[in-house]
mmCIF file of the N, C-alpha and C atoms, coordinates in Angstrom:
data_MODEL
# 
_entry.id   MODEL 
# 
loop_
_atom_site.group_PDB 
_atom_site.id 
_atom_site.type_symbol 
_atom_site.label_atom_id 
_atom_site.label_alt_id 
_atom_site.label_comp_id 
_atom_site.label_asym_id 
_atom_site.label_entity_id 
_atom_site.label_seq_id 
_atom_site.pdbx_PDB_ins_code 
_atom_site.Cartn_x 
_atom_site.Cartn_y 
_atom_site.Cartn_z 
_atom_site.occupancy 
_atom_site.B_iso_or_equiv 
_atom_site.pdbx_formal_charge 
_atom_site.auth_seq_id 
_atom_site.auth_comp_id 
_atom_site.auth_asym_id 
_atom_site.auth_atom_id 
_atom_site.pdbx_PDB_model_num 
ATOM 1   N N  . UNK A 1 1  ? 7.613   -16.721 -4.191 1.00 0.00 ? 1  UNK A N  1 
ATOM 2   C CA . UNK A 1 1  ? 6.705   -16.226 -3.165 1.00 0.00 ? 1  UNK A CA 1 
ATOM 3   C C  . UNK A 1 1  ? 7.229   -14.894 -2.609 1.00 0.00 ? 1  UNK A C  1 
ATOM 4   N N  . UNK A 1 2  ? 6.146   -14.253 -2.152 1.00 0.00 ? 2  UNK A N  1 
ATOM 5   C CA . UNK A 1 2  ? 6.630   -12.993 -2.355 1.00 0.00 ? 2  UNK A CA 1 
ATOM 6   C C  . UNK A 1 2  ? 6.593   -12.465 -0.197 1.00 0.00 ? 2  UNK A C  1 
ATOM 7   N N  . UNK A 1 3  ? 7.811   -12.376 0.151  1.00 0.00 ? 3  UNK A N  1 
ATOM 8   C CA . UNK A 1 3  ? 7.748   -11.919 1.731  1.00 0.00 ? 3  UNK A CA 1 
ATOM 9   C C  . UNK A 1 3  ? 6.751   -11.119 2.258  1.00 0.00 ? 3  UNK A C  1 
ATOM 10  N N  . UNK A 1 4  ? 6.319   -11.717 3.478  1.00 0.00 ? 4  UNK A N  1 
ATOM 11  C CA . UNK A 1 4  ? 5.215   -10.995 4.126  1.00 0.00 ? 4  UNK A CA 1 
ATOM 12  C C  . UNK A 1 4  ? 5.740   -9.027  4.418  1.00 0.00 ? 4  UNK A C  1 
ATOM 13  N N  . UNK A 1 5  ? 5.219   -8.435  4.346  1.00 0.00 ? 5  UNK A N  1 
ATOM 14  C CA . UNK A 1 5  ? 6.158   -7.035  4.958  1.00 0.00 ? 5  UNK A CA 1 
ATOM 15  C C  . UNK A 1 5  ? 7.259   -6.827  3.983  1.00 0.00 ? 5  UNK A C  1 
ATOM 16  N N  . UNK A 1 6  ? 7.540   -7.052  2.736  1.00 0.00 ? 6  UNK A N  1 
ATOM 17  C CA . UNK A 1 6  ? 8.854   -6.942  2.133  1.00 0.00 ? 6  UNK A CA 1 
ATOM 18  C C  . UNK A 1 6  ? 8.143   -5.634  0.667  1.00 0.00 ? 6  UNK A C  1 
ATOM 19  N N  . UNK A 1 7  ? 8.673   -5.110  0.623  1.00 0.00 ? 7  UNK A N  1 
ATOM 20  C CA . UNK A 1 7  ? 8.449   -4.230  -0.477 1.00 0.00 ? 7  UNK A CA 1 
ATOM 21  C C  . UNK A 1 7  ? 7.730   -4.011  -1.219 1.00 0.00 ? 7  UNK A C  1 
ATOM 22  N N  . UNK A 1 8  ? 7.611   -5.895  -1.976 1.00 0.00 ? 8  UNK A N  1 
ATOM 23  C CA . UNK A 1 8  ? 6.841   -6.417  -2.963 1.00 0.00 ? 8  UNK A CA 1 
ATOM 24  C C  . UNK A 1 8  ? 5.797   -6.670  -2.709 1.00 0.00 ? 8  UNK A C  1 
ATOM 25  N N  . UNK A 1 9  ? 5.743   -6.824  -1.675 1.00 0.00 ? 9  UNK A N  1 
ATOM 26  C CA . UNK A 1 9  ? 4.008   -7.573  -1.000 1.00 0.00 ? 9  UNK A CA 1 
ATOM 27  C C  . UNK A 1 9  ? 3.653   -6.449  -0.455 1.00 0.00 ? 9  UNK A C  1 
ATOM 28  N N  . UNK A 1 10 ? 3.664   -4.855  -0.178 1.00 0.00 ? 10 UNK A N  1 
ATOM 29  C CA . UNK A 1 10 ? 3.441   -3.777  0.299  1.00 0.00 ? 10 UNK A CA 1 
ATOM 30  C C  . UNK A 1 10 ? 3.072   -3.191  -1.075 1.00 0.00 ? 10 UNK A C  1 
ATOM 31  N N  . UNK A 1 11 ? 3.701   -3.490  -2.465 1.00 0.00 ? 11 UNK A N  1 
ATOM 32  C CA . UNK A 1 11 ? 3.472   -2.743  -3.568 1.00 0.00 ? 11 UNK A CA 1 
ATOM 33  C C  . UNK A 1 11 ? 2.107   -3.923  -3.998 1.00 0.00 ? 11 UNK A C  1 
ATOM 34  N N  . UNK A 1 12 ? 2.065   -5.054  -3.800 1.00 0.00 ? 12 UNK A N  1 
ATOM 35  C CA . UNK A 1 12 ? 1.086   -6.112  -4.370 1.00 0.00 ? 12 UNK A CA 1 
ATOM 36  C C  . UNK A 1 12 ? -0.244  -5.573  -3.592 1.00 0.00 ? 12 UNK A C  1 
ATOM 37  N N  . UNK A 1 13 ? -0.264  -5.351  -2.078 1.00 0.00 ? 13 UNK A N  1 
ATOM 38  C CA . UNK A 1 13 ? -1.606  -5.411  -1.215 1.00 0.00 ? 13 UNK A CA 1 
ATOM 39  C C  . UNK A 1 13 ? -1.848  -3.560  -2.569 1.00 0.00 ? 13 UNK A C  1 
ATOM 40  N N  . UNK A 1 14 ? -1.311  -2.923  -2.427 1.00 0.00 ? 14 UNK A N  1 
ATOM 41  C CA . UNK A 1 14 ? -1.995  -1.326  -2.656 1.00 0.00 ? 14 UNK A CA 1 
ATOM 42  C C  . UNK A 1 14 ? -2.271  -1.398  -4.461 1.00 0.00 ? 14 UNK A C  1 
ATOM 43  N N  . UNK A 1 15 ? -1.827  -2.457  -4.750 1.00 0.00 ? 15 UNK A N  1 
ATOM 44  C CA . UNK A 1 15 ? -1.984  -2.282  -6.402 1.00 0.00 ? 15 UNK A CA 1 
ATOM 45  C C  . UNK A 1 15 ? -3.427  -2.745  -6.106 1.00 0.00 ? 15 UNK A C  1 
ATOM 46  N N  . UNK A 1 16 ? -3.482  -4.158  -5.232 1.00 0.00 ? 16 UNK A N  1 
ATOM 47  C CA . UNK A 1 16 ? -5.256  -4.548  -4.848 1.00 0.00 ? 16 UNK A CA 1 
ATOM 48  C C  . UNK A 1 16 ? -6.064  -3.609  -4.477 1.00 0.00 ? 16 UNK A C  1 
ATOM 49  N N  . UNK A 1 17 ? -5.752  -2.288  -3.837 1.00 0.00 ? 17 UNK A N  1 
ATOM 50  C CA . UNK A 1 17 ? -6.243  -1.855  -3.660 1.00 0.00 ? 17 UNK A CA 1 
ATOM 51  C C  . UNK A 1 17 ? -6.969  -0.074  -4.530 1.00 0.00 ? 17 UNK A C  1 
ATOM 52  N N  . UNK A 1 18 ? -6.503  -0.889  -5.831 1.00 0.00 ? 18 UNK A N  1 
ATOM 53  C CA . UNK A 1 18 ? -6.370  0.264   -7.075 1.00 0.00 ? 18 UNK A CA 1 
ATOM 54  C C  . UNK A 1 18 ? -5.478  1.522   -6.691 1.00 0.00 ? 18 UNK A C  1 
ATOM 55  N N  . UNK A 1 19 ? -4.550  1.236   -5.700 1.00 0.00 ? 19 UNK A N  1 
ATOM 56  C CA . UNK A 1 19 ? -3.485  2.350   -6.236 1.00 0.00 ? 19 UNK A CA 1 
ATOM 57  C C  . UNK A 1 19 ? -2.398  1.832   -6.475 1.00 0.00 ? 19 UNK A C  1 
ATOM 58  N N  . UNK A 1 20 ? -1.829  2.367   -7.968 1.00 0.00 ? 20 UNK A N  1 
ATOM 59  C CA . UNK A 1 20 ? -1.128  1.956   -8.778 1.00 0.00 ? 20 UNK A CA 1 
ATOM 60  C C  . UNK A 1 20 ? 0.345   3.065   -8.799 1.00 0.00 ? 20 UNK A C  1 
ATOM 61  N N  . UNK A 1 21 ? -0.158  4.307   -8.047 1.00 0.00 ? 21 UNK A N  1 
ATOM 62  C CA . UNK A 1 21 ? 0.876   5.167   -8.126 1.00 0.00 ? 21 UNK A CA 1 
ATOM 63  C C  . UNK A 1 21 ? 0.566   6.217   -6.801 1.00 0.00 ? 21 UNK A C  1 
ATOM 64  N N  . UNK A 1 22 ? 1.863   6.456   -6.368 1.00 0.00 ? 22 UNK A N  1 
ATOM 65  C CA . UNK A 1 22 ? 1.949   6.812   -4.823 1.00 0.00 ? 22 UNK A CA 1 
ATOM 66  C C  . UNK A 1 22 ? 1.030   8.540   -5.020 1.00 0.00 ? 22 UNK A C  1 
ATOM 67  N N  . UNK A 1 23 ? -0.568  8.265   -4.516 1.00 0.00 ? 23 UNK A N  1 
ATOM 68  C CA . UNK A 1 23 ? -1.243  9.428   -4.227 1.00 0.00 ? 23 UNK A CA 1 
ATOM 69  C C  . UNK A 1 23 ? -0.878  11.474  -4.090 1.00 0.00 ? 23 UNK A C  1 
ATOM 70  N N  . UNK A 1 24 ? 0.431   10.917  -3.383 1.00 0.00 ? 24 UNK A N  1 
ATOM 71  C CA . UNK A 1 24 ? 0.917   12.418  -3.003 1.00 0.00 ? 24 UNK A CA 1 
ATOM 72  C C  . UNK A 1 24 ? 1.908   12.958  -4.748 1.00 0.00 ? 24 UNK A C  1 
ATOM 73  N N  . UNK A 1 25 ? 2.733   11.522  -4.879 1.00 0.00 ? 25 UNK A N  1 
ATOM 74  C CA . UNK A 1 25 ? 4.128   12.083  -5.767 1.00 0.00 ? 25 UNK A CA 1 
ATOM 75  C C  . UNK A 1 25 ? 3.408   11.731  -7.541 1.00 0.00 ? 25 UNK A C  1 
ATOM 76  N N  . UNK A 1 26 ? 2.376   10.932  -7.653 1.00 0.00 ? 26 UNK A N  1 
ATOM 77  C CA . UNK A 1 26 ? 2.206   10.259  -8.462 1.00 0.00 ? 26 UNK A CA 1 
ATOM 78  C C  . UNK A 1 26 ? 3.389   9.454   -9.078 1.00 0.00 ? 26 UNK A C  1 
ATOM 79  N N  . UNK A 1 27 ? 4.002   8.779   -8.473 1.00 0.00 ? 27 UNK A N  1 
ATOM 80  C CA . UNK A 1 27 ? 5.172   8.155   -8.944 1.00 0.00 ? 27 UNK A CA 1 
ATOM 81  C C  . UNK A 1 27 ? 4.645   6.740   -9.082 1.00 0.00 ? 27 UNK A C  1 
ATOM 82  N N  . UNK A 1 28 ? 5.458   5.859   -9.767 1.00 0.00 ? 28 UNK A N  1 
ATOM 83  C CA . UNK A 1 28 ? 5.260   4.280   -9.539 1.00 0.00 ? 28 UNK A CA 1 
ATOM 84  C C  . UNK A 1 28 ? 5.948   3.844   -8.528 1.00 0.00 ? 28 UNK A C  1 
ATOM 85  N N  . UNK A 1 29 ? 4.998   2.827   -7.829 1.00 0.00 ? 29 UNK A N  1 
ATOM 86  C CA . UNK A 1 29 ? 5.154   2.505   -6.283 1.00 0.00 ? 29 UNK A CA 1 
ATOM 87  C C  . UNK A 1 29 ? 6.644   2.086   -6.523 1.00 0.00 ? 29 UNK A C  1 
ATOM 88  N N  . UNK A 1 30 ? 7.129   1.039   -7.095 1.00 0.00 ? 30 UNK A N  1 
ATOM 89  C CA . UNK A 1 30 ? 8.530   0.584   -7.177 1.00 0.00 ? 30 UNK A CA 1 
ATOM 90  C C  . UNK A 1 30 ? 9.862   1.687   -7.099 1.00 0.00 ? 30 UNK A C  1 
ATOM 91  N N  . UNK A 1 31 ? 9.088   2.747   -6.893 1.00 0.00 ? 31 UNK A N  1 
ATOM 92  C CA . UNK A 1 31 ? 10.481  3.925   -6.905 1.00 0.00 ? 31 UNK A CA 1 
ATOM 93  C C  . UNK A 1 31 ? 10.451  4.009   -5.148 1.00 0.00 ? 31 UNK A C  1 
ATOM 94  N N  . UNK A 1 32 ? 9.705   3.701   -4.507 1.00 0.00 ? 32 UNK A N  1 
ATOM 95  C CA . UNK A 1 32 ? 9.441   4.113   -3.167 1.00 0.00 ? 32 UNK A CA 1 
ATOM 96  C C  . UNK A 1 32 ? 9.844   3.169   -1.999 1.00 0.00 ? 32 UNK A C  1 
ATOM 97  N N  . UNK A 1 33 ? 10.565  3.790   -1.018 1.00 0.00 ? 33 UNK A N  1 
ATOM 98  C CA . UNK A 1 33 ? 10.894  2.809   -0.357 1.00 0.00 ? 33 UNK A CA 1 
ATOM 99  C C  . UNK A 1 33 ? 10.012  1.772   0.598  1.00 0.00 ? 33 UNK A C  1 
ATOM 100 N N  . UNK A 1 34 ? 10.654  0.363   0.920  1.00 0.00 ? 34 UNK A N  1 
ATOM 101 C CA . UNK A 1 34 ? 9.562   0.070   1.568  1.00 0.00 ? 34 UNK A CA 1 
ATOM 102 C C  . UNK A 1 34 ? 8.663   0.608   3.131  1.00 0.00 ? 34 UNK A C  1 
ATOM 103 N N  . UNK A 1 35 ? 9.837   1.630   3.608  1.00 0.00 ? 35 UNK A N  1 
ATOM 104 C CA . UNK A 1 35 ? 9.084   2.163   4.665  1.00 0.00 ? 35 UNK A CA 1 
ATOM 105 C C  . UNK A 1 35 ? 7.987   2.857   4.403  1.00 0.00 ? 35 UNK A C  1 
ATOM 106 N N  . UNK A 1 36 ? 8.186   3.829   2.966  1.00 0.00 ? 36 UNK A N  1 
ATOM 107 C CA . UNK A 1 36 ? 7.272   4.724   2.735  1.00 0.00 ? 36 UNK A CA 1 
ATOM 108 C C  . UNK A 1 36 ? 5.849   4.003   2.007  1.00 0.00 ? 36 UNK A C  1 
ATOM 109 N N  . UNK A 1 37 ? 6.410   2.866   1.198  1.00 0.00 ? 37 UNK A N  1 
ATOM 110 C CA . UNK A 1 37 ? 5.293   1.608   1.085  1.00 0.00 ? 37 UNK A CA 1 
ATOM 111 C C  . UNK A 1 37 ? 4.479   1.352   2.396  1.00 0.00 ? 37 UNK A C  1 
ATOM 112 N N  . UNK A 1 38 ? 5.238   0.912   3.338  1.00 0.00 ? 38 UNK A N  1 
ATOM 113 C CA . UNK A 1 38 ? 4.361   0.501   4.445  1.00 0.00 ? 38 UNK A CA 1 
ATOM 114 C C  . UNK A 1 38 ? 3.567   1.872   5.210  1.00 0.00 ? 38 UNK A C  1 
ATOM 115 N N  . UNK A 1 39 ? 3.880   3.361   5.125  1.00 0.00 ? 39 UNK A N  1 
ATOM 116 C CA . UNK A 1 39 ? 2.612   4.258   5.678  1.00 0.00 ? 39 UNK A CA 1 
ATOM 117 C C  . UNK A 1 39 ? 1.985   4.321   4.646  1.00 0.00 ? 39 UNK A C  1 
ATOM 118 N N  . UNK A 1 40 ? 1.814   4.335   3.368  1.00 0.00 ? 40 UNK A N  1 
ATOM 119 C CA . UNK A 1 40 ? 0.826   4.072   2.515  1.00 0.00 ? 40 UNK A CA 1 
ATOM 120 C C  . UNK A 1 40 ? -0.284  3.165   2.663  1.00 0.00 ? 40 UNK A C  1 
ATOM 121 N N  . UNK A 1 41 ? 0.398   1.790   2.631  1.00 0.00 ? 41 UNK A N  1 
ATOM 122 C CA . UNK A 1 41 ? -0.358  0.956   3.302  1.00 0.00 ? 41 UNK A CA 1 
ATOM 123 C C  . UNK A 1 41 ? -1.674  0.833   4.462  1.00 0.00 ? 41 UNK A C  1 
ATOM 124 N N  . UNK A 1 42 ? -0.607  1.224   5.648  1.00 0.00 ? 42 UNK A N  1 
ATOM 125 C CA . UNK A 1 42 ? -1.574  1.470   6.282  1.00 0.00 ? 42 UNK A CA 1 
ATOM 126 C C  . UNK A 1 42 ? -2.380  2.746   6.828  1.00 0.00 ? 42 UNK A C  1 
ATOM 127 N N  . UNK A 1 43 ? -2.157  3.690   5.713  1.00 0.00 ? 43 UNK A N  1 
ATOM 128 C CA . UNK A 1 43 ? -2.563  4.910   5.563  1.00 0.00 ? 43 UNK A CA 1 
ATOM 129 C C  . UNK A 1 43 ? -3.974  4.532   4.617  1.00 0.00 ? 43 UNK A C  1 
ATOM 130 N N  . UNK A 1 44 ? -3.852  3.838   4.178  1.00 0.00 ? 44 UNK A N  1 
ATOM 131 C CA . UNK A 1 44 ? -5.102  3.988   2.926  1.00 0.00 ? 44 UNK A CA 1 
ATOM 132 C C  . UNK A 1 44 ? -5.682  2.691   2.843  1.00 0.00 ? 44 UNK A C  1 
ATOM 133 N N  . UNK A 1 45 ? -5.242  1.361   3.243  1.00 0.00 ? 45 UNK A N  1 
ATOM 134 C CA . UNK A 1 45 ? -5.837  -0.118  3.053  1.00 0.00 ? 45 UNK A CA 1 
ATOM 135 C C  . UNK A 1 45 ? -6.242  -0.351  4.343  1.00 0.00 ? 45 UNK A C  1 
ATOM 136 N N  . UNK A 1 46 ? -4.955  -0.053  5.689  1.00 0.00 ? 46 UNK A N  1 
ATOM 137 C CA . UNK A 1 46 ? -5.998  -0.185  6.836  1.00 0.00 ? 46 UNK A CA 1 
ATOM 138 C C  . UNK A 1 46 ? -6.796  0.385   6.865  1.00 0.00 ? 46 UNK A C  1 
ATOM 139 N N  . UNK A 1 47 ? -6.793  1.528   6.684  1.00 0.00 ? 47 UNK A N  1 
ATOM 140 C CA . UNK A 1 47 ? -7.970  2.285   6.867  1.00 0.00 ? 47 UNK A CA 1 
ATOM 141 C C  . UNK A 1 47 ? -9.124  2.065   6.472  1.00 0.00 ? 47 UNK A C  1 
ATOM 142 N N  . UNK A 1 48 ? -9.237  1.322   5.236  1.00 0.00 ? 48 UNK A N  1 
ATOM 143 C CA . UNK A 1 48 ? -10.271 1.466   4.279  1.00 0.00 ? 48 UNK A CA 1 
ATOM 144 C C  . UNK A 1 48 ? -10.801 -0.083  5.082  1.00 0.00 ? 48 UNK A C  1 
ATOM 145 N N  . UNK A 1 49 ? -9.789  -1.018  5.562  1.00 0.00 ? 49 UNK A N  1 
ATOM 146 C CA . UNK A 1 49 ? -10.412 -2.029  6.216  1.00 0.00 ? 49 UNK A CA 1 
ATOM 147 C C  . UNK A 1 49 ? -11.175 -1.915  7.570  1.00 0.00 ? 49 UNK A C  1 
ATOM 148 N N  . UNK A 1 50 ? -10.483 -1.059  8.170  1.00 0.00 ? 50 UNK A N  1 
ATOM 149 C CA . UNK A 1 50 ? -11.372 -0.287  9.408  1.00 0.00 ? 50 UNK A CA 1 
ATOM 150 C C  . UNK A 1 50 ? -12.489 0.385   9.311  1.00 0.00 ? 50 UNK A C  1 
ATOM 151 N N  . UNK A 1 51 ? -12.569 0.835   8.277  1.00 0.00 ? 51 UNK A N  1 
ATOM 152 C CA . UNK A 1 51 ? -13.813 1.792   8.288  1.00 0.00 ? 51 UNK A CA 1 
ATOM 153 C C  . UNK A 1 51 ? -14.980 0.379   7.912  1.00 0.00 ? 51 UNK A C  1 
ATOM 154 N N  . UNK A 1 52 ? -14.930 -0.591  6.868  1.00 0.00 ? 52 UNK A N  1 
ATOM 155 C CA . UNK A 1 52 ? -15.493 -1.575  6.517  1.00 0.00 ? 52 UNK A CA 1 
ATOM 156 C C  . UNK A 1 52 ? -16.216 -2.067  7.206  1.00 0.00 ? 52 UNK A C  1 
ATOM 157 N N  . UNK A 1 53 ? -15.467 -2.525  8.624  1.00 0.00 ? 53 UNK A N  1 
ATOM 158 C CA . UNK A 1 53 ? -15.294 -3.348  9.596  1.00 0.00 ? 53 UNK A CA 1 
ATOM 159 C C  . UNK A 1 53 ? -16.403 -2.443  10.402 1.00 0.00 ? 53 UNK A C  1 
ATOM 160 N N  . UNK A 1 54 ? -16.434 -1.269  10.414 1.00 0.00 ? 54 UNK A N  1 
ATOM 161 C CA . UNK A 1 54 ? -16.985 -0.870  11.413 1.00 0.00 ? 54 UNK A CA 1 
ATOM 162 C C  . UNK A 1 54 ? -18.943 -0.522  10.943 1.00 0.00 ? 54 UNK A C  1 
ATOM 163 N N  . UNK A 1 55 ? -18.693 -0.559  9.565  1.00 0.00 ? 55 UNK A N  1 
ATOM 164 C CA . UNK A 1 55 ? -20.274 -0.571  9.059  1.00 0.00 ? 55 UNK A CA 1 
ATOM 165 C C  . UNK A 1 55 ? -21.098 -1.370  9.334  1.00 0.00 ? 55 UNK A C  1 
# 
């Protein structure tokens, strides 16, 4: 099982969310740390859930 907030589950939610490689570096997410995982995150999935939410 994979930790809530842990690296893996920050690289699992954005792969769901068809990004497969970090937007700015094009790198594979697994090179990236998990802090920089987590503004991705909620740079581009919250967001995309907020905007959803608000239609």
């Amino acid at each position: 099982m994979v930790h809530k907030y842990s690296k893996g589950w920050f690289v699992k939610r954005l792969r769901e969310h068809g990004i497969l490689v970090h937007p700015q570096y094009k790198s594979h997410l697994g090179l990236f740390k998990e802090s920089e995982l987590r503004n991705l995150y909620y740079q581009y999935v919250e967001k995309e859930m907020l905007e959803t939410e608000q239609k």
